[in-house]
TORBAZA-73703 format. One line per field, with one value per residue (C-alpha): residue number from 1; residue in three letters; chain; x, y, z. Coordinates in steps of 0.5 Angstrom, whole numbers, plus 500, padded with zeros to 3 digits. Last residue first. Example, Ala and Ser with C-alpha at 12.3 -4.5 7.8 and 13.67 -1.06 7.14 Angstrom:
pos = c(2/1)
code = c(ser/ala)
unit = c(A/A)
xx = c(527/525)
yy = c(498/491)
zz = c(514/516)
***
This chain:
pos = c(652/651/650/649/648/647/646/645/644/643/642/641/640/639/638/637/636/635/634/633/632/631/630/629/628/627/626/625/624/623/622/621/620/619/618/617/616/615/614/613/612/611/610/609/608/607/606/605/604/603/602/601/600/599/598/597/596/595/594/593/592/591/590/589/588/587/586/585/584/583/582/581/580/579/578/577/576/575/574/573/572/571/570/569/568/567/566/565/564/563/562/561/560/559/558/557/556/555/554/553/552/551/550/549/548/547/546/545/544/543/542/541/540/539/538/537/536/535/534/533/532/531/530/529/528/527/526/525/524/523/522/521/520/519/518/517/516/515/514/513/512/511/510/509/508/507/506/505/504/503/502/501/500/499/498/497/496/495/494/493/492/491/490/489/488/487/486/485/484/483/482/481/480/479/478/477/476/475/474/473/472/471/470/469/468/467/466/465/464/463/462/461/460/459/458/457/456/455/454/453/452/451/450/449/448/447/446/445/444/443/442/441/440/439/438/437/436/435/434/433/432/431/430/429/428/427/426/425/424/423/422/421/420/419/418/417/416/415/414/413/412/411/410/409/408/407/406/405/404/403/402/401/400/399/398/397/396/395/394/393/392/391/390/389/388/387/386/385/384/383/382/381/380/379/378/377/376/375/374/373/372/371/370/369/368/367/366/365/364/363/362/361/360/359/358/357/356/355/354/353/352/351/350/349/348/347/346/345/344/343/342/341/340/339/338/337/336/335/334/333/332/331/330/329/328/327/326/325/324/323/322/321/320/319/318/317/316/315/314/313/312/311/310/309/308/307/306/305/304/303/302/301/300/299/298/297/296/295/294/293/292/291/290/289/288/287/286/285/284/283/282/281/280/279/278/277/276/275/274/273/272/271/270/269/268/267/266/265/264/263/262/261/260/259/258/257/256/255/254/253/252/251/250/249/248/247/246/245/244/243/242/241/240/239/238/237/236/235/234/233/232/231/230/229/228/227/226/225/224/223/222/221/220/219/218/217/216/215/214/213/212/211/210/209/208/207/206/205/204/203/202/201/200/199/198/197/196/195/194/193/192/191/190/189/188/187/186/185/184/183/182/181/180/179/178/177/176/175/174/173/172/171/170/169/168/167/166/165/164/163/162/161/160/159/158/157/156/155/154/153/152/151/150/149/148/147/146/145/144/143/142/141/140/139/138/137/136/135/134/133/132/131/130/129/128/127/126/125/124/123/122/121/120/119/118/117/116/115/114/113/112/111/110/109/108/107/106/105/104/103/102/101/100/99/98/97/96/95/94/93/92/91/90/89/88/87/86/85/84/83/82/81/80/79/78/77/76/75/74/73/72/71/70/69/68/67/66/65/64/63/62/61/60/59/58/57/56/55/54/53/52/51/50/49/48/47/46/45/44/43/42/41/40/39/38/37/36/35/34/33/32/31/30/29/28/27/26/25/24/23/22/21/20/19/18/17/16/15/14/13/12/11/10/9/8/7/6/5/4/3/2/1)
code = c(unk/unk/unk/unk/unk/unk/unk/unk/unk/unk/unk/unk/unk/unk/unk/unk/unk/unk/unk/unk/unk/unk/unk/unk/unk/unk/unk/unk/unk/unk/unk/unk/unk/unk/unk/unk/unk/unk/unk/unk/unk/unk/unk/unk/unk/unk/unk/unk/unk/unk/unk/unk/unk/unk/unk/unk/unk/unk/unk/unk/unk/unk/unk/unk/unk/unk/unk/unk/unk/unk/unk/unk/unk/unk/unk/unk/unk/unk/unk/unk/unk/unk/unk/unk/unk/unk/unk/unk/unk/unk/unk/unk/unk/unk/unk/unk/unk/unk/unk/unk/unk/unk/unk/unk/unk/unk/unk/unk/unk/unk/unk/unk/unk/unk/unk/unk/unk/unk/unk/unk/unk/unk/unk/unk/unk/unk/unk/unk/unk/unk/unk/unk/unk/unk/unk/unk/unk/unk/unk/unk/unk/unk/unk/unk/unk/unk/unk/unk/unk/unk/unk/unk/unk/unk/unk/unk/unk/unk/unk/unk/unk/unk/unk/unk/unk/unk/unk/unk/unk/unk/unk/unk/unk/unk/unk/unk/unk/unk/unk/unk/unk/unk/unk/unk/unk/unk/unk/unk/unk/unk/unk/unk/unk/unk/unk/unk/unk/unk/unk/unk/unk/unk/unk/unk/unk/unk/unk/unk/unk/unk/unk/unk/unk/unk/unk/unk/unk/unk/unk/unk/unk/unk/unk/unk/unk/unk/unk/unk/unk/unk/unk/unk/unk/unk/unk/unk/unk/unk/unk/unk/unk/unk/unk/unk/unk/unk/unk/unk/unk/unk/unk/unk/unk/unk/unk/unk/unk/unk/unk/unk/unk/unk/unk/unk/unk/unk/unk/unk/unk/unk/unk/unk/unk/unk/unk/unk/unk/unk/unk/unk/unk/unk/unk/unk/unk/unk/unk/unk/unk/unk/unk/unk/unk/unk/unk/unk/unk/unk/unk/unk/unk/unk/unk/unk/unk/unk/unk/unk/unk/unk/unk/unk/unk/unk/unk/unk/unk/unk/unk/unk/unk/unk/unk/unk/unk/unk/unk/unk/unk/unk/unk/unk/unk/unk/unk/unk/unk/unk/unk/unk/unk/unk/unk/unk/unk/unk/unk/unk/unk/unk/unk/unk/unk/unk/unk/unk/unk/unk/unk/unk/unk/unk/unk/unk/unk/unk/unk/unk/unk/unk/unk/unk/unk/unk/unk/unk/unk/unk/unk/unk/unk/unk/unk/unk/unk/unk/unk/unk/unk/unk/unk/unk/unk/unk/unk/unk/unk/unk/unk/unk/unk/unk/unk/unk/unk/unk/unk/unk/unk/unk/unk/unk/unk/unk/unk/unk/unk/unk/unk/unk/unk/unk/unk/unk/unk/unk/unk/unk/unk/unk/unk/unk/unk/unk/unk/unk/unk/unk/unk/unk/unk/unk/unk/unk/unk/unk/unk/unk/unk/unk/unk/unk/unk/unk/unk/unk/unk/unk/unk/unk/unk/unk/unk/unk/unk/unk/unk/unk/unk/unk/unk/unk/unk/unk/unk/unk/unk/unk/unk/unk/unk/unk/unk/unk/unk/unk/unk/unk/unk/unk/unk/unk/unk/unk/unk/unk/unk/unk/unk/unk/unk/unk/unk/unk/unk/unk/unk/unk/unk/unk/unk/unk/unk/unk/unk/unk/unk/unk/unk/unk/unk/unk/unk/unk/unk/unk/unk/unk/unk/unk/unk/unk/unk/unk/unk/unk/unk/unk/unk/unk/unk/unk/unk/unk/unk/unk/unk/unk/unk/unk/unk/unk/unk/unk/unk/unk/unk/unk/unk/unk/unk/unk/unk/unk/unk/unk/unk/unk/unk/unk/unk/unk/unk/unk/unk/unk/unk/unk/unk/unk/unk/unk/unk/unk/unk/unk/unk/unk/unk/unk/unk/unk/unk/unk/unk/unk/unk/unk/unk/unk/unk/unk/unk/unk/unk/unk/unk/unk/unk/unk/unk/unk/unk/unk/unk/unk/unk/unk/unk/unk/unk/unk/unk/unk/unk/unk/unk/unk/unk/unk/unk/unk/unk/unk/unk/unk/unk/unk/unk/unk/unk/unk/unk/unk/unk/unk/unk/unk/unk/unk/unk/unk)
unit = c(A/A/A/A/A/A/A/A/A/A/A/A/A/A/A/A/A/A/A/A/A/A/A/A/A/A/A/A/A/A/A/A/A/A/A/A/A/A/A/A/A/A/A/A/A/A/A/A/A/A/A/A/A/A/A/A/A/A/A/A/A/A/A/A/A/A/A/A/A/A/A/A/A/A/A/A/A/A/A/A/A/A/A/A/A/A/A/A/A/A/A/A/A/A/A/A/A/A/A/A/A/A/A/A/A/A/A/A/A/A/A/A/A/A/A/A/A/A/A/A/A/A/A/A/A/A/A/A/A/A/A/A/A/A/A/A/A/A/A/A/A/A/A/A/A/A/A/A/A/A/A/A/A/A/A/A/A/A/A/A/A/A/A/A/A/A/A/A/A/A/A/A/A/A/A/A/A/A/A/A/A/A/A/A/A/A/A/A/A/A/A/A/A/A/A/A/A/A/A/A/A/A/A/A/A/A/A/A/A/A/A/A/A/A/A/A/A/A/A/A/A/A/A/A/A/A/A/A/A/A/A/A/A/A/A/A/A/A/A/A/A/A/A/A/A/A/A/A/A/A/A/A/A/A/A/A/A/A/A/A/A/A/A/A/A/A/A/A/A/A/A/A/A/A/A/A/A/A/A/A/A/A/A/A/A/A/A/A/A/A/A/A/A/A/A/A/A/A/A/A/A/A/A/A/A/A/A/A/A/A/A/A/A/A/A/A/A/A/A/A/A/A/A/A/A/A/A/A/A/A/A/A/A/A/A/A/A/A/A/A/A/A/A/A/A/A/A/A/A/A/A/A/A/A/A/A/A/A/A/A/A/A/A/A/A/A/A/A/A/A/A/A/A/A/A/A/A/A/A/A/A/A/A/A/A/A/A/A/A/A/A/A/A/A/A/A/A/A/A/A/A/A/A/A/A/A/A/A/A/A/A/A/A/A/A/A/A/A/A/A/A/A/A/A/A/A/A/A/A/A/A/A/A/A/A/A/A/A/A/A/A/A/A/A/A/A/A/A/A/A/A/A/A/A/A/A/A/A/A/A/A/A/A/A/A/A/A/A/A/A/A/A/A/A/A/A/A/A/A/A/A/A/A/A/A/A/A/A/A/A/A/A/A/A/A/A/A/A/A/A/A/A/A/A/A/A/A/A/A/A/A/A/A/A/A/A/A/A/A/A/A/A/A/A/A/A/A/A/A/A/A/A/A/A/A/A/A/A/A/A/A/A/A/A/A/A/A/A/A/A/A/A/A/A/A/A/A/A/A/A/A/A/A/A/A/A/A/A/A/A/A/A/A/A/A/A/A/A/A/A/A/A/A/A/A/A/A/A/A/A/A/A/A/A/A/A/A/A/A/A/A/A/A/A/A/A/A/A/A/A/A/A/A/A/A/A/A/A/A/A/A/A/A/A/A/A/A/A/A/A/A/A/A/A/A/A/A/A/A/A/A/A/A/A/A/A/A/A/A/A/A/A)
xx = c(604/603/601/600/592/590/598/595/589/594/598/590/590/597/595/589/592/597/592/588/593/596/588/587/593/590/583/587/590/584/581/586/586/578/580/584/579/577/583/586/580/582/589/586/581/588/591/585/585/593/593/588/591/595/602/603/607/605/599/600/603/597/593/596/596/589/589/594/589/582/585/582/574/571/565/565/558/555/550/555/562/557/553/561/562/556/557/565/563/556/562/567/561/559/567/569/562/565/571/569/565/572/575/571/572/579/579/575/580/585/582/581/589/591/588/591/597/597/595/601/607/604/604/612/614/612/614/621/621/620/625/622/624/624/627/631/634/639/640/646/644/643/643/639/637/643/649/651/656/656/661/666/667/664/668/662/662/662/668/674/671/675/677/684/687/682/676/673/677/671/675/672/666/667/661/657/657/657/663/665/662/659/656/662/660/653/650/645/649/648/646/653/652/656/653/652/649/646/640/634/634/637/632/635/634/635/639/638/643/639/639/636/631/629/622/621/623/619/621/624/619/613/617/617/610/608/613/609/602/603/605/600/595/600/599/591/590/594/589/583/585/586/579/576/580/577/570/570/573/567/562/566/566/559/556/560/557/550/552/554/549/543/546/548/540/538/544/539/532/536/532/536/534/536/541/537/536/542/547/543/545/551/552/549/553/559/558/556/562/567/563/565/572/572/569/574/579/576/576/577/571/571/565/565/568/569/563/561/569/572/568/572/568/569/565/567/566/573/575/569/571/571/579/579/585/586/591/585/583/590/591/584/587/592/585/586/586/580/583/580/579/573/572/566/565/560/557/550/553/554/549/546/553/549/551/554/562/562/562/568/572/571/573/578/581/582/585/590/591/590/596/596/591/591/583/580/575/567/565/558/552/549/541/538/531/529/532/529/527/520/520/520/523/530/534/537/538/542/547/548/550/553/558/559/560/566/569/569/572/577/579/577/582/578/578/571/568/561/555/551/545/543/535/533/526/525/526/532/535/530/528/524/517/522/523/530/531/537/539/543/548/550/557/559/564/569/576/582/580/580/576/569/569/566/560/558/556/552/548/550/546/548/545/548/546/550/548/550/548/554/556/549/543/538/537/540/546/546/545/550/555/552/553/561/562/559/563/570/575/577/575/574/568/561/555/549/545/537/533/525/521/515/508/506/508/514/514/519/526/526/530/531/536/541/545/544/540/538/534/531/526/520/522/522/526/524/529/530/537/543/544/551/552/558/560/561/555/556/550/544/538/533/526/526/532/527/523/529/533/526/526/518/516/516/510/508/504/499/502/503/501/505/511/512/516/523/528/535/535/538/536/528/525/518/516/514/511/513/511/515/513/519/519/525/529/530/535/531/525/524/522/515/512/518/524/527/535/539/544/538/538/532/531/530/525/527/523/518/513/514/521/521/521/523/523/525/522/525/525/531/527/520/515/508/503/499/502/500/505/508/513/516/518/525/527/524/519/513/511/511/508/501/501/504/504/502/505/499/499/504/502/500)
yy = c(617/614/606/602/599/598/594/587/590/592/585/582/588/586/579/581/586/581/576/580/582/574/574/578/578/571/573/579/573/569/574/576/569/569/575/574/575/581/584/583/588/592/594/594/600/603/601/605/611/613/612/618/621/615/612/607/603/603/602/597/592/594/591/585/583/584/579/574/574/574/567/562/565/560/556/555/551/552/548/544/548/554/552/551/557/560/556/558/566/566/562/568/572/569/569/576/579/574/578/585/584/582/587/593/589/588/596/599/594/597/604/603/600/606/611/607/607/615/615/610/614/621/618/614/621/625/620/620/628/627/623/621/619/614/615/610/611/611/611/616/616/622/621/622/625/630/632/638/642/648/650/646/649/647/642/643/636/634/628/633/638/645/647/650/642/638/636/629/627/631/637/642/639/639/645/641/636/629/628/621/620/615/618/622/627/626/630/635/641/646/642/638/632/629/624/620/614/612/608/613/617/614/617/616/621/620/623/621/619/619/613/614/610/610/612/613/606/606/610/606/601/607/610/602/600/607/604/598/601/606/600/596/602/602/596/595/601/597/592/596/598/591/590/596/593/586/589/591/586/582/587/586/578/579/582/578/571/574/576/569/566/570/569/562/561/565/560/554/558/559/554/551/549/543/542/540/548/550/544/545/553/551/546/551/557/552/551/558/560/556/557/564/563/559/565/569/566/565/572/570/573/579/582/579/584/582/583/576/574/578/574/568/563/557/552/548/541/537/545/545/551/550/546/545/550/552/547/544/551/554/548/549/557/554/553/547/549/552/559/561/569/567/561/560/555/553/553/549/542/545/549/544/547/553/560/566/564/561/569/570/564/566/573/572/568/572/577/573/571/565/562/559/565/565/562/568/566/568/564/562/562/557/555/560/560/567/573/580/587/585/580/586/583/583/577/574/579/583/579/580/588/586/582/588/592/587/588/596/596/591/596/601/599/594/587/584/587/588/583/582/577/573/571/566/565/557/554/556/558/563/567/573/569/565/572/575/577/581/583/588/589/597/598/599/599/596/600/598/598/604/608/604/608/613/609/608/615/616/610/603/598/591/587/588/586/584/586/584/577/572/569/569/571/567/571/566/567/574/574/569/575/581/576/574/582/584/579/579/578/585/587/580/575/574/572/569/566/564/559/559/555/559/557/563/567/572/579/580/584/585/589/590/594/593/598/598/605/606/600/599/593/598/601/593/597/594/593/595/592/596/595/594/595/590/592/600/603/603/605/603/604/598/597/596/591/586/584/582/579/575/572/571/565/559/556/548/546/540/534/529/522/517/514/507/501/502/495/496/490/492/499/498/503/506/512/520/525/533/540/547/554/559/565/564/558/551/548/544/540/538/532/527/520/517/512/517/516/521/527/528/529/531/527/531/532/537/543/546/549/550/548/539/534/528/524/516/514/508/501/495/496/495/499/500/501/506/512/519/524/530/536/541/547/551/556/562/560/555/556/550/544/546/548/541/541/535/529/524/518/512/506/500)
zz = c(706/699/702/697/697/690/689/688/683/679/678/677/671/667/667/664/659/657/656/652/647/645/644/640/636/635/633/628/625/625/621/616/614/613/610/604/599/602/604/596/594/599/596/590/592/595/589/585/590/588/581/581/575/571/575/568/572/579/576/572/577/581/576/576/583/583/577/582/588/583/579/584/584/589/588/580/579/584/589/594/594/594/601/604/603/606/612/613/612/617/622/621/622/629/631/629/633/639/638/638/644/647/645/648/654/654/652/658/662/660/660/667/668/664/670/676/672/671/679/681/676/678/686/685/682/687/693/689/689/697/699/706/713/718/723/728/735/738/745/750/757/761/769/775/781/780/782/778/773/771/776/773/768/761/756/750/750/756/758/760/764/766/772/769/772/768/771/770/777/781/785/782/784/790/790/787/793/792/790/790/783/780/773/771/766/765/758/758/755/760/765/766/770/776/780/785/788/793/790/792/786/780/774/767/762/755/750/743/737/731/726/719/715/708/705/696/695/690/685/680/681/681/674/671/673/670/664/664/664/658/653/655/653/647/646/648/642/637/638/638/632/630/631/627/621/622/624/617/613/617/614/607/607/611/605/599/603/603/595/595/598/594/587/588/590/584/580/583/580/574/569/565/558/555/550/543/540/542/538/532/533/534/528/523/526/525/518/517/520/516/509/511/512/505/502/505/502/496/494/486/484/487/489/496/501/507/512/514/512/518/524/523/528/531/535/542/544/547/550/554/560/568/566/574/573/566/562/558/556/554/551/546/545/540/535/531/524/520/521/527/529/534/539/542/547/551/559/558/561/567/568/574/579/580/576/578/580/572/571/575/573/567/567/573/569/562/567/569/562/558/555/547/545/538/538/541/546/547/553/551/557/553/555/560/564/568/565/569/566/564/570/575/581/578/580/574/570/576/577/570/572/578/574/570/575/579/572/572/580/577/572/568/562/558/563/561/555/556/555/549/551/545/544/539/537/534/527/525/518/516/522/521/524/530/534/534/541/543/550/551/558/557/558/551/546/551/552/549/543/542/538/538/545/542/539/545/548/541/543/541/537/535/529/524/517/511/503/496/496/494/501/504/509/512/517/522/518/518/526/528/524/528/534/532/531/538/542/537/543/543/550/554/553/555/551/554/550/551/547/545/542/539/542/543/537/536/533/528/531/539/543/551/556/562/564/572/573/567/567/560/560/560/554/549/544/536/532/526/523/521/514/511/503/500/498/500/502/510/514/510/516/515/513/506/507/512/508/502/507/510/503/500/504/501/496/498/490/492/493/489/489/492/489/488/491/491/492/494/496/503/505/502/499/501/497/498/493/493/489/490/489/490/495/498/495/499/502/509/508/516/516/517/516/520/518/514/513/517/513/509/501/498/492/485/480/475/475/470/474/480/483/484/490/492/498/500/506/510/510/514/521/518/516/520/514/511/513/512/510/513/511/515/512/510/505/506/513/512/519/524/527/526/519/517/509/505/502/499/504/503/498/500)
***
């Protein structure tokens, strides 16, 4: 039984310019070793022809691909056998299947002519989404055609470094898409620049745009692939802004995927292309950071979505490939990878002889063909996970920066606390040095004895308090000039200022000598010793003050040294890049090139290079400043219990 009259299968998909799906009905099961054989003819007087597939048909339905626009077309189908070769007889004809009318024909009277010579260059008519445009965080929308709701739909996130080709390469997808080839005599370009922008086309230095643009092109104006594609244009990654430019172009994706308004906010993604310049044999630092900093966005469930494109390819093995293989981790595909020649999509093609470039061109079209193949089989990703990757790191990036904070503060408190402890022991010092303020000294005095009632007698001078002769035979005081102390002139011999005689007399008592200790004060000690204990009084309450202050500081290093470890370790489980590896030594290169090239307001950016480093490094930081906490924090409690000891030194 024959196979059913072919017919044109409105439901599946629109005719398109050079492409449908054609379906038949079939009037029995084949068996494994049978398949369909199609063939067509041009209305009305072309040969018929088999349509050739890569794959044989084993289904009552394919997509027939390599038709002229705007043509009339007639097919029939029939059973062969793959083993006897045997062919059964063709169905009946189809009603005549007309392509659309060319999308580059449509689209050329409504496009802007930007360069005349050939060949021509239109700019595109795009439509801008304004709702969609945020002038705060530099995101924007276009669309061209206008899509149907059951459109398949495919996102692209390109991203590459300045000059790597990015906007170039999605101005040549776009002319394949479009259906637009070798011979014609007009390109397109798809990526619109402001005024602001177009000068920066000046140095290549510099990307050409800081805005994140997306570009829809909706299924009705493709002609090479049957579903809407949307390419996200992102800036170049690494241009002479710096780090601190970088870090916004992250932000700014970031932001795509996590915008509340949905008609800013990207929700499902299927390639995230990392475009790549086939020359490079060793990947910067800067080229590092920028992978690792876009891989460090997604969940771990995007892997099989990361692709590489490969620009300024020649049709050999691309030397980039062992860069990639040789990156830490190898976060990149180098076993699959599609490369492009930009250069050909815009050469000029009127010279017949122009076979290198057409090769080049040729190139391109077979790897858009692949890409796009490729793009429409992958499975979407939805972003739910990179949100939560999103959410963890900014948290992770929040308490980094507030913890790098506390550090800051904490060693300040710690230099406070030594000099504070510093003070203290030189207090301890002075009051060490001065503290024998008090010394002693012995002085002779004279005391009186009482000897009335034992019979003694005495001769002592009154005039100087002192007993001559303490048993003396005389007890008269006139005879006592007669006293054995005196000398022949009268005069005593033991007393101490020597008197006469007379002035002697036998008292009721006797002096005797006694020493006795004093104790005396070095006054300017005493002084030095009380300033030295009031200052030490003071700076052991400032101590104290201090110590608590750090303790404070120290349980809030600790909680979020703790917050920094949870968030860690949740992004080694749900992302796909959890740590930015290539950051240190790419700040490290950046400095390098300030120092070097010393450009206005140099001094600022190391300063904001120099804190950057401190963020990556802070849980090392953290423990540091805890263990000078603690090394400090003894002291100042042994200091303290040594002060409490002398609270109660006497300053008299």
């Amino acid at each position: 039984m024959l196979p059913g009259k072919p017919y044109l299968s409105l439901a599946d998909t629109k005719v398109k310019e050079n492409s449908f799906v054609l379906r038949w009905d079939e009037h029995k099961p084949l068996k494994s070793y049978e398949f369909y054989q199609v063939k067509y003819r041009q209305i009305p007087n072309g040969k018929w022809l088999i349509y050739d597939r890569d794959t044989s048909i084993s289904v009552p339905s394919t997509r027939i691909h390599g038709l002229k626009p705007d043509t009339a077309y007639t097919f029939k189908v029939r059973i062969t056998n793959s083993i006897t070769s045997q062919e059964e007889q063709f169905s009946k004809e189809s009603e005549v299947i007309k392509t659309k009318k060319s999308t580059t024909d449509f689209l050329l009277s409504r496009s802007e002519l930007v360069q005349q010579n050939g060949p021509r260059i239109y700019m595109l008519p795009v439509r801008e989404i304004e709702p969609a445009r945020d002038k705060i965080h530099f995101t924007r929308k276009y669309t061209l055609g206008s899509g149907g709701k059951d459109d398949i739909k495919k996102t692209v996130l390109m991203v590459g470094s300045t000059g790597s080709g990015k906007s170039t390469l999605i101005n040549a997808m776009v002319n394949y898409i479009l259906g637009v080839n070798w011979e014609d005599p007009c390109r397109f370009k798809l990526v619109h620049l402001d005024k602001n922008e177009n000068n920066s086309l000046k140095s290549q230095a510099n990307s050409q745009t800081e805005w994140i643009t997306s570009y829809t092109i909706y299924n009705d104006v493709s002609s090479r692939i049957d579903f809407s594609v949307t390419l996200i244009d992102t800036p170049g990654f690494g241009d002479t802004k710096g780090l601190d430019q970088d870090s916004k172009i992250v932000s700014q994706i970031e932001r795509l995927f996590t915008a509340a308004n949905t008609s800013i906010s990207i929700k499902t993604i299927d390639a995230v292309c990392f475009i790549l310049k086939a020359p490079d044999a060793r990947l910067t630092e800067s080229q590092k950071y920028i992978f690792e900093s876009i891989l460090a966005l997604f969940g771990n469930d995007m892997r099989e979505n990361i692709y590489s494109l490969i620009t300024f390819a020649d049709g050999q093995i691309p030397p980039v490939l062992s860069s990639l293989a040789a990156f830490d981790g190898s976060p990149l595909p180098f076993n699959t990878y599609f490369t492009f020649n930009n250069s050909a999509f815009f050469v000029d093609n009127r010279n017949e002889n122009n076979t290198f470039s057409k090769r080049f061109w040729d190139m391109g079209i077979t790897s858009c063909e692949v890409f796009f193949r490729s793009l429409k089989e992958i499975k979407t990703a939805n972003l739910s996970l990179t949100s939560n990757v999103l959410f963890t790191r900014t948290e992770l990036n929040s308490t980094s920066n507030l913890l790098l904070n506390e550090i800051e503060f904490g060693f300040d408190k710690v230099r406070i606390l030594k000099n504070v402890i510093e003070e203290f022991r030189e207090c301890t010092k002075m009051m060490k040095d001065n503290e024998n303020f008090h010394y002693t000294v012995q002085e002779s005095r004279n005391k009186k004895i009482d000897i009335s009632g034992q019979g003694i007698h005495t001769t002592t001078c009154l005039n100087c308090s002192f007993t001559c002769h303490e048993n003396c035979s005389k007890s008269k005081d006139e005879e006592k000039r007669d006293c054995s102390v005196m000398d022949q002139n009268g005069k005593c011999t033991k007393c101490p200022n020597n008197c006469i005689w007379q002035d002697h007399s036998n008292t009721h008592f006797i002096f005797k000598k006694e020493l006795i200790s004093t104790r005396m004060t070095y006054e300017s000690m005493l002084l030095s010793y009380r300033k030295a204990f009031i200052k030490r009084s003071s700076k052991a309450r400032k101590l104290a003050e201090t110590r608590n202050e750090m303790l404070q500081i120290k349980s809030n290093l600790l909680i979020q040294k703790e917050k920094i470890e949870t968030n860690t370790n949740k992004l080694k489980e749900i992302a796909l890049q959890p740590e930015i590896k290539s950051i240190s030594p790419y700040i490290d290169l950046l400095k390098e090139s300030e120092l070097r090239e010393k450009k206005p307001g140099f001094n600022q950016r190391l300063e904001q290079l120099q804190k950057a480093k401190k963020q990556i490094l802070v849980r090392k930081l953290c423990t540091e400043c805890i263990s000078e906490f603690d090394s400090a924090l003894q002291t100042a409690n042994e200091l303290l219990i040594l002060d409490t000891s002398i609270l109660h030194t006497d300053l008299n």
